[in-house]
C-alpha positions in Angstrom: -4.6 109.9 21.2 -3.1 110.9 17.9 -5.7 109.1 15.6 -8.5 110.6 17.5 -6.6 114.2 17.0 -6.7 113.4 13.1 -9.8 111.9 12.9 -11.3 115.3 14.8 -8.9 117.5 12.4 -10.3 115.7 9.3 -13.8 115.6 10.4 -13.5 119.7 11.1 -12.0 120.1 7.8 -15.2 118.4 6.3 -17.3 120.1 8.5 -15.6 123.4 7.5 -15.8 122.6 3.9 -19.5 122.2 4.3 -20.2 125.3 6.6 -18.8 127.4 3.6 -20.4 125.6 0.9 -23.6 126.5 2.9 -22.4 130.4 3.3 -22.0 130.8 -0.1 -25.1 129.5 -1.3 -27.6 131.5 1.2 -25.3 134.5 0.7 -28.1 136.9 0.1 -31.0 135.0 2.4 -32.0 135.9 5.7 -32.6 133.4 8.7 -36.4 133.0 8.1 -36.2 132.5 4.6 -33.7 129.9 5.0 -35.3 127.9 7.5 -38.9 128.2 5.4 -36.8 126.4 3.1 -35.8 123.5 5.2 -39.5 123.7 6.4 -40.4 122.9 2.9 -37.7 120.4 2.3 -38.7 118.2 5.2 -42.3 118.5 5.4 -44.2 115.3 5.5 -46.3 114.3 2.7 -49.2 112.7 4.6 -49.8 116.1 6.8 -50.1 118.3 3.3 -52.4 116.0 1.8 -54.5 115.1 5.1 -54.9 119.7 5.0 -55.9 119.4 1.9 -58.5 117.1 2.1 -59.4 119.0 5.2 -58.8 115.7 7.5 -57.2 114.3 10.7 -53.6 112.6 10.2 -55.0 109.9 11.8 -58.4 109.4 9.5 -59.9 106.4 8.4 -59.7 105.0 4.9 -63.5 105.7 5.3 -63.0 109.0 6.5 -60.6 110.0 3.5 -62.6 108.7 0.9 -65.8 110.9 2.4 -63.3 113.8 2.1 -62.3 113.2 -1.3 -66.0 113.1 -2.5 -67.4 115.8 -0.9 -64.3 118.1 -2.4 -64.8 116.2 -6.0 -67.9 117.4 -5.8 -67.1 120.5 -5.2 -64.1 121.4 -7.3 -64.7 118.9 -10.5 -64.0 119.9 -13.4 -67.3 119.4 -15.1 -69.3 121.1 -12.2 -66.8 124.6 -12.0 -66.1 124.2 -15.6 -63.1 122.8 -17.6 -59.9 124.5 -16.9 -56.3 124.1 -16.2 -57.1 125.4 -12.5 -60.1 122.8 -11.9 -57.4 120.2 -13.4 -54.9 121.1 -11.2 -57.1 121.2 -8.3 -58.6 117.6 -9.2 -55.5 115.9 -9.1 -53.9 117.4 -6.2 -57.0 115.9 -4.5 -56.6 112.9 -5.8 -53.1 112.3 -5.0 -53.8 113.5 -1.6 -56.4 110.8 -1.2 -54.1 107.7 -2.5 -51.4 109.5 -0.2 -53.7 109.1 2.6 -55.2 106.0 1.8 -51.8 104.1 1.4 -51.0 103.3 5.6 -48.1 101.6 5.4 -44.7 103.4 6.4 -43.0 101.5 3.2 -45.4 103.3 1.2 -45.3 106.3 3.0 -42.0 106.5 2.9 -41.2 106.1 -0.5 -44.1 108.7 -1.7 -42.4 111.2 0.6 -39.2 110.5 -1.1 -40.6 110.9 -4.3 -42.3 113.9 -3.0 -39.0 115.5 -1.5 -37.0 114.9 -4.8 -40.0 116.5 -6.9 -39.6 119.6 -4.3 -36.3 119.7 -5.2 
């Protein structure tokens, strides 16, 4: 009965600790932008890049590759003229398409990783 007691005392202590490290540093936030936050912090990868190619979650490699080239189309570079916008644009849509296109969870899971730390 005693260890459990300390174990629980420790664990509060920790869990204390961490409440107030949290306080302090969304001092000056209010709920909702605090959990838009989180919301940003945890959002998945695949579901970003399937709305910005405009697609189901659950699209075919087909399907994505469709998407890709009818938005290419549209926002190229050449075809809308050279800038940093057009650029930017482009290779958001391509990363959403290899994003999309690579099914595997290992995959997935690392590129939302990478995506989370970039976020970060």
């Amino acid at each position: 009965m005693n260890m459990a007691y300390a174990n629980l005392k420790d664990f509060s202590g920790d869990a204390g600790r961490a409440f107030e490290s949290m306080r302090r540093q969304y001092q000056n936030s209010t709920w909702s932008e605090i959990l838009n936050e989180m919301r940003a912090a945890f959002a998945d990868p695949a579901v970003e890049a399937a709305e910005l190619l405009e697609i189901k979650t659950s699209a075919s490699a087909s399907e994505v590759r469709k998407a890709h080239r009818n938005l290419a189309m549209l926002h190229h570079p050449d075809k809308v003229g050279d800038s940093a916008e057009a650029q930017q644009k482009m290779s958001r849509l391509n990363w959403a398409r290899t994003s999309c296109s690579s099914g595997s969870a290992t995959s997935r899971s690392g590129e939302r990783a990478q995506w989370i730390a970039a976020k970060m």
